[in-house]
C-alpha positions as CSV (number, residue, x, y, z in Angstrom):
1,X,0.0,0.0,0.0
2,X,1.2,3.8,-0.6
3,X,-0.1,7.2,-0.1
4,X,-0.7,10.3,-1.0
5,X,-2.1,13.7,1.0
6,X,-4.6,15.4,-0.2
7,X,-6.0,17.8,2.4
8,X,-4.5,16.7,5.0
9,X,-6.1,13.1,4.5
10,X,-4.1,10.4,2.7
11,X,-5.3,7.8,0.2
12,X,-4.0,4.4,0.3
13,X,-4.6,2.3,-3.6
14,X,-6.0,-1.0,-2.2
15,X,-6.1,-4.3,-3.8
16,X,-9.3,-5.7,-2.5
17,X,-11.3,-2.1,-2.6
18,X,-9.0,0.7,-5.0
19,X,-8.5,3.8,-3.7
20,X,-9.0,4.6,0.2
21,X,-9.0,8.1,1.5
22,X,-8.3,8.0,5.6
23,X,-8.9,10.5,8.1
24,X,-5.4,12.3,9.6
25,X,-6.1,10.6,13.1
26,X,-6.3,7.1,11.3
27,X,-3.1,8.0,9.5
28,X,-1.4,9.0,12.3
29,X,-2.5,5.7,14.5
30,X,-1.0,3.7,11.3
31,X,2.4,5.7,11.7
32,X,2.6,4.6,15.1
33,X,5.1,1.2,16.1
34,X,2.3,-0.6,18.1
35,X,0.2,-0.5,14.3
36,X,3.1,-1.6,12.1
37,X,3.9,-4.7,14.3
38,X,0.9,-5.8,12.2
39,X,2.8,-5.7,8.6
40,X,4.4,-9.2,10.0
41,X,1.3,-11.4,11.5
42,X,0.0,-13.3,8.7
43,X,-3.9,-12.7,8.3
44,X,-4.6,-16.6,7.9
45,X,-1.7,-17.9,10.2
46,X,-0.5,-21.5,9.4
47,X,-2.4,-21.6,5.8
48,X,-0.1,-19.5,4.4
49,X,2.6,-22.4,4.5
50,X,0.1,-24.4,2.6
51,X,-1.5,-21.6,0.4
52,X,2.0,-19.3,-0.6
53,X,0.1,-16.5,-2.0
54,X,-2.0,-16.1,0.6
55,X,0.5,-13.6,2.3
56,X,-1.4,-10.6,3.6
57,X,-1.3,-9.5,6.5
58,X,-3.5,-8.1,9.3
59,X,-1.7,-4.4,8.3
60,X,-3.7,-4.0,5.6
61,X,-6.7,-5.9,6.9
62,X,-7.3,-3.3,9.6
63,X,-7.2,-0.5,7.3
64,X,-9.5,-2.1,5.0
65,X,-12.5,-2.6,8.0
66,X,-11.7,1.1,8.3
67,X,-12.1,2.4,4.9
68,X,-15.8,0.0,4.8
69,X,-16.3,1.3,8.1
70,X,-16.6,4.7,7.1
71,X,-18.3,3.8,3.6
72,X,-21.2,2.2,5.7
73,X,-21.2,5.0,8.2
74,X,-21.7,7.4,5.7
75,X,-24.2,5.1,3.6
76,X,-26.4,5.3,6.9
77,X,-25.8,8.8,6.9
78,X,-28.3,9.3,4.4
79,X,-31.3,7.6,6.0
80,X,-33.7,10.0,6.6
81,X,-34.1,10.8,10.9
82,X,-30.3,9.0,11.3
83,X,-28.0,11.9,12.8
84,X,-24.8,9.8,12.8
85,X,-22.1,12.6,14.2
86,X,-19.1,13.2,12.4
87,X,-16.9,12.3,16.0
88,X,-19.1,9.1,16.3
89,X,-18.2,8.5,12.6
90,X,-14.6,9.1,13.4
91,X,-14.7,6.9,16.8
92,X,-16.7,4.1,14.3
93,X,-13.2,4.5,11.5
94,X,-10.9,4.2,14.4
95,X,-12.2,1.1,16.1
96,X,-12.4,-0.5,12.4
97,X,-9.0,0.4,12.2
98,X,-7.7,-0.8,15.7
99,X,-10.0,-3.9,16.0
100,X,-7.1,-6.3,15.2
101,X,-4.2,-4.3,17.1
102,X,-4.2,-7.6,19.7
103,X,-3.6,-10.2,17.2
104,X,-0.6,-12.3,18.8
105,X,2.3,-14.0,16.3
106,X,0.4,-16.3,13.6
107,X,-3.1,-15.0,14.4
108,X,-5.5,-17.0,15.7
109,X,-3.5,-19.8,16.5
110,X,-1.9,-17.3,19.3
111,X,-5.1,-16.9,21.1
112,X,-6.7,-19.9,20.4
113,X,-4.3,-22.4,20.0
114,X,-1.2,-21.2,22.0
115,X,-2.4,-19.8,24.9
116,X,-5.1,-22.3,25.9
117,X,-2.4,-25.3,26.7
118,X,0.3,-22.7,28.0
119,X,-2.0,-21.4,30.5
120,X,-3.9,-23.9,31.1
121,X,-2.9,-24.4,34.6
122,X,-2.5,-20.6,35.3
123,X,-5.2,-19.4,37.7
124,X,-5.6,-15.8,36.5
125,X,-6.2,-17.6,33.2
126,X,-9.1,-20.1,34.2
127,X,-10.7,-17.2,35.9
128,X,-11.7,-15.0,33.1
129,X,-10.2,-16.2,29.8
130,X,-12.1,-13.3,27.8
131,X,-8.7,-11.4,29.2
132,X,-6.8,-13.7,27.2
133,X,-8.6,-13.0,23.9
134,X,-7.1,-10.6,20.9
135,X,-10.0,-8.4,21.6
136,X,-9.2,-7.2,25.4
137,X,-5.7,-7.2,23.9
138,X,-6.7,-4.7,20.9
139,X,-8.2,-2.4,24.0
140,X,-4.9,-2.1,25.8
141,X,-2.8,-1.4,22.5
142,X,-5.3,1.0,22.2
143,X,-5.0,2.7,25.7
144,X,-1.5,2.5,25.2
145,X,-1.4,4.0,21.7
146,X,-3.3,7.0,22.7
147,X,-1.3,7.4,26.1
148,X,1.5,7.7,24.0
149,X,0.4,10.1,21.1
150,X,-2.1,12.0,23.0
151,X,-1.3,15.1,21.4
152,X,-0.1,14.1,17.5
153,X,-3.5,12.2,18.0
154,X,-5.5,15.5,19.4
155,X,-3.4,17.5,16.2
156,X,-4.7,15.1,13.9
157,X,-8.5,14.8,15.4
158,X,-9.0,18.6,14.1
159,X,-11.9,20.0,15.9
160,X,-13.0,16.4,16.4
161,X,-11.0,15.7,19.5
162,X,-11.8,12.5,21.6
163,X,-11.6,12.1,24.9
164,X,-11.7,9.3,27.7
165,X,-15.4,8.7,27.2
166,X,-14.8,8.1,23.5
167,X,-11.7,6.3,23.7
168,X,-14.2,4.1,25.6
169,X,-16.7,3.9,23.4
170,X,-14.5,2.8,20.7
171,X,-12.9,0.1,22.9
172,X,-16.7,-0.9,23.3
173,X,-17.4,-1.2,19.4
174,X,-14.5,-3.4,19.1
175,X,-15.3,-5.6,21.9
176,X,-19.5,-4.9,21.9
177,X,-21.2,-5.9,24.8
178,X,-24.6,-7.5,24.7
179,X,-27.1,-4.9,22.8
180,X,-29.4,-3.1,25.7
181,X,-26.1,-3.2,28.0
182,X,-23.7,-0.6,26.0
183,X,-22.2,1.9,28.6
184,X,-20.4,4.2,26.5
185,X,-22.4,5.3,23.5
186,X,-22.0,9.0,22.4
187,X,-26.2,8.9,21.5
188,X,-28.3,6.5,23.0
189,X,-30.2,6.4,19.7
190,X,-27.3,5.2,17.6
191,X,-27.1,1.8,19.6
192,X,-26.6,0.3,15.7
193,X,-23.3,1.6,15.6
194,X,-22.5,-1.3,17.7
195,X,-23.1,-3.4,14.7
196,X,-20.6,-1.9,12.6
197,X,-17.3,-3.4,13.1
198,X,-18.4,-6.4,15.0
199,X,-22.2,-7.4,15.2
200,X,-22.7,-9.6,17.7
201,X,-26.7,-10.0,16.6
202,X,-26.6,-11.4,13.7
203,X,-22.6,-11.7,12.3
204,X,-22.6,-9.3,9.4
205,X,-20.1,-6.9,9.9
206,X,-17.1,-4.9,7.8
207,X,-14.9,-6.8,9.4
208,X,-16.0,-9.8,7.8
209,X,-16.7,-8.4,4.5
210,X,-13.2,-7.3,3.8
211,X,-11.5,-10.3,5.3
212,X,-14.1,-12.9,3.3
213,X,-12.6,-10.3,0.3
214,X,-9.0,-10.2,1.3
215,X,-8.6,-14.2,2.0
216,X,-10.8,-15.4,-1.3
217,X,-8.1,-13.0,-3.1
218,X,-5.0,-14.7,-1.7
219,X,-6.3,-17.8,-1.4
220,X,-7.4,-18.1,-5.1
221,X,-11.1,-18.8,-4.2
222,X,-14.2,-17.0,-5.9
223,X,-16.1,-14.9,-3.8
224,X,-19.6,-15.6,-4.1
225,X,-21.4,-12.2,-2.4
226,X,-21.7,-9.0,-4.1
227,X,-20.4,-6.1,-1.0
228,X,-21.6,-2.8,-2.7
229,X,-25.4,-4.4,-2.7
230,X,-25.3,-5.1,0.6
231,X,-23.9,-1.8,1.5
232,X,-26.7,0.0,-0.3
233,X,-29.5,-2.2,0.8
234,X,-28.8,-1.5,4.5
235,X,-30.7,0.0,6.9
236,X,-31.4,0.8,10.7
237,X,-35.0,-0.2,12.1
238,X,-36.5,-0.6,15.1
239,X,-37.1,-4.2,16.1
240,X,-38.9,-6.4,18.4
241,X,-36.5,-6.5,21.4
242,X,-37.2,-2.5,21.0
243,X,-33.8,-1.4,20.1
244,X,-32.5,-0.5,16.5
245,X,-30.2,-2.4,14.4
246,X,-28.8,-2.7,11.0
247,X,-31.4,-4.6,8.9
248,X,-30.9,-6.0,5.4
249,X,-34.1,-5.5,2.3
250,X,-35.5,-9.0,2.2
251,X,-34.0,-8.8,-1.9
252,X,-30.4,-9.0,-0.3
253,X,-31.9,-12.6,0.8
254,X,-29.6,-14.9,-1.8
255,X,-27.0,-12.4,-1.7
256,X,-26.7,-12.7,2.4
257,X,-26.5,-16.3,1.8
258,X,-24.1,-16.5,-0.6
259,X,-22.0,-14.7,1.9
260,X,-22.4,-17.1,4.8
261,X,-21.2,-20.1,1.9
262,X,-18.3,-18.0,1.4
263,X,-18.0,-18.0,4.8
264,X,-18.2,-21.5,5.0
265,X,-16.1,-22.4,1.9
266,X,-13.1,-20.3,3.8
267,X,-13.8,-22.4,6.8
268,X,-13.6,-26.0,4.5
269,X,-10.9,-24.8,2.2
270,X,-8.5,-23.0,4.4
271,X,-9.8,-22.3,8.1
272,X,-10.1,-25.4,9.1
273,X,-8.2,-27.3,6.1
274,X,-6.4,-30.4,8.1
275,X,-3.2,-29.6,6.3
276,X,-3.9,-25.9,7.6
277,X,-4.6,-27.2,11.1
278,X,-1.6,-29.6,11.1
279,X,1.2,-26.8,10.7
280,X,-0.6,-24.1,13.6
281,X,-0.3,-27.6,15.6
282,X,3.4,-27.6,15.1
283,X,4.0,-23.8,15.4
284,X,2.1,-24.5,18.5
285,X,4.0,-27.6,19.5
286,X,7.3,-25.9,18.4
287,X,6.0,-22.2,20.6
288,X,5.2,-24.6,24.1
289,X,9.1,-26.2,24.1
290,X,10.9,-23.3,23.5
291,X,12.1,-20.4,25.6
292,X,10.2,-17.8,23.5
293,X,6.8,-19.6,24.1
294,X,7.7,-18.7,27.9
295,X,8.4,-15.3,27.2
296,X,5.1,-14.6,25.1
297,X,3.3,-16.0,27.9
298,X,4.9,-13.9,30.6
299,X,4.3,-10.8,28.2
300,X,1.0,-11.5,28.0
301,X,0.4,-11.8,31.7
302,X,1.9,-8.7,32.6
């Protein structure tokens, strides 16, 4: 990826999505050391020793949620008796960009392959094991990212400055806690913002379209589901349960569908591919008997 300014915002040329334009505050959390770390943690982990050219990386996957992040946000913006802020727009781009800051060496495999045997007979571990999961890890690389840069980052915010309560809330929309129980929202109203980078209702999120995107590209696979008519067939109602969520035109019906077989075709085909599995169980394996596996753990702890 490479950039250029243009007023004060930069645009990045894409494979998966073309030409991205980011906010200054998003450009400046990507210049920072805890971001880059990301240029060198494979998005799919072990598969890339079994599919070569499936070598990105979770650098560019971040920045992608953010750019659909801020396409959706805008696309809701238009929805007559929707007032979407332009900070809770900005706090929406930044947790899409920062969602995956707490991914651990080979991805998943870290957190859900790693970690469970090396601290399995650690008590802080069996006591709350949501502490030991990339998303309460993304929240501290955040916390620490913003103690850090607090004043490139209040530079670059313009007049949108955020603050404790919003670095909050965007902690919240990467982590979301069960809709009705959010504590941080900017507008109670705009409880559907929840829903942007990870919706825990229903599973249709940015962050899943770009990755189902960005791993059918490496891996060689067609993607079956068409983004930009989901995007503009979205839109927040008031349901049952009495709160408001993203809801999908019943005409997207085949189209959602076709994304939850890609979805599952990633799973058969690479996810959970045995050959796949095999080599994280040896990087595992290989991580327990060594020295370093000690040293991630202890990192992790502290």
């Amino acid at each position: 990826m490479s950039g250029q300014g243009t007023d004060h915002h930069k645009v990045f040329n894409d494979a998966i999505h073309g030409h991205m334009t980011l906010h200054p505050l998003l450009v400046a959390i990507i210049n920072t050391p805890q971001f880059h770390r990301l240029r060198d943690i494979k998005q799919l982990g072990g598969a890339y020793y079994v599919y070569p050219a499936a070598s990105h990386n979770r650098f560019e996957h971040c920045i992608g949620v953010a750019h659909l992040a801020g396409e959706l946000v805008e696309a809701l913006r238009k929805q007559p008796d929707i007032d979407i802020s332009k900070k809770e727009a900005l706090c929406v781009k930044v947790a899409g960009l920062c969602h995956d800051l707490g991914h651990g060496p080979f991805s998943h495999a870290f957190d859900r392959m790693f970690l469970p045997e090396a601290m399995k007979d650690d008590d802080e571990y069996k006591k709350d094991k949501s502490m030991y999961e990339h998303e309460y890890f993304s929240g501290v690389l955040f916390d620490k990212i913003f103690g850090e840069n607090i004043e490139k980052f209040r530079r670059a915010g313009e007049e949108l400055e955020l603050g404790e309560h919003e670095c909050e809330f965007i902690k919240e929309l990467i982590n979301p806690p069960e809709r009705g129980k959010e504590k941080y929202f900017l507008d109670e109203k705009n409880g559907f913002l929840y829903e942007i980078v990870s919706n825990k209702a229903n599973g249709i999120d940015v962050d899943k379209w770009d990755y189902f995107l960005r791993d059918c590209h490496g891996l060689g696979l067609t993607c079956g589901f068409q983004l930009r008519r989901l995007m503009d067939n979205i839109k927040v109602m008031k349901t049952d349960d009495g709160l408001f969520h993203l809801c999908f035109a019943i005409k997207t019906r085949d189209n959602i569908m076709e994304m939850f077989y890609t979805r599952n075709l990633l799973h058969r085909k690479a996810y959970q591919h045995k050959k796949c599995k095999a080599v994280e169980l040896m990087i595992r394996d290989a991580l327990l008997e060594s020295d370093l596996g000690k040293e991630l753990c202890e990192a992790v702890k502290n």
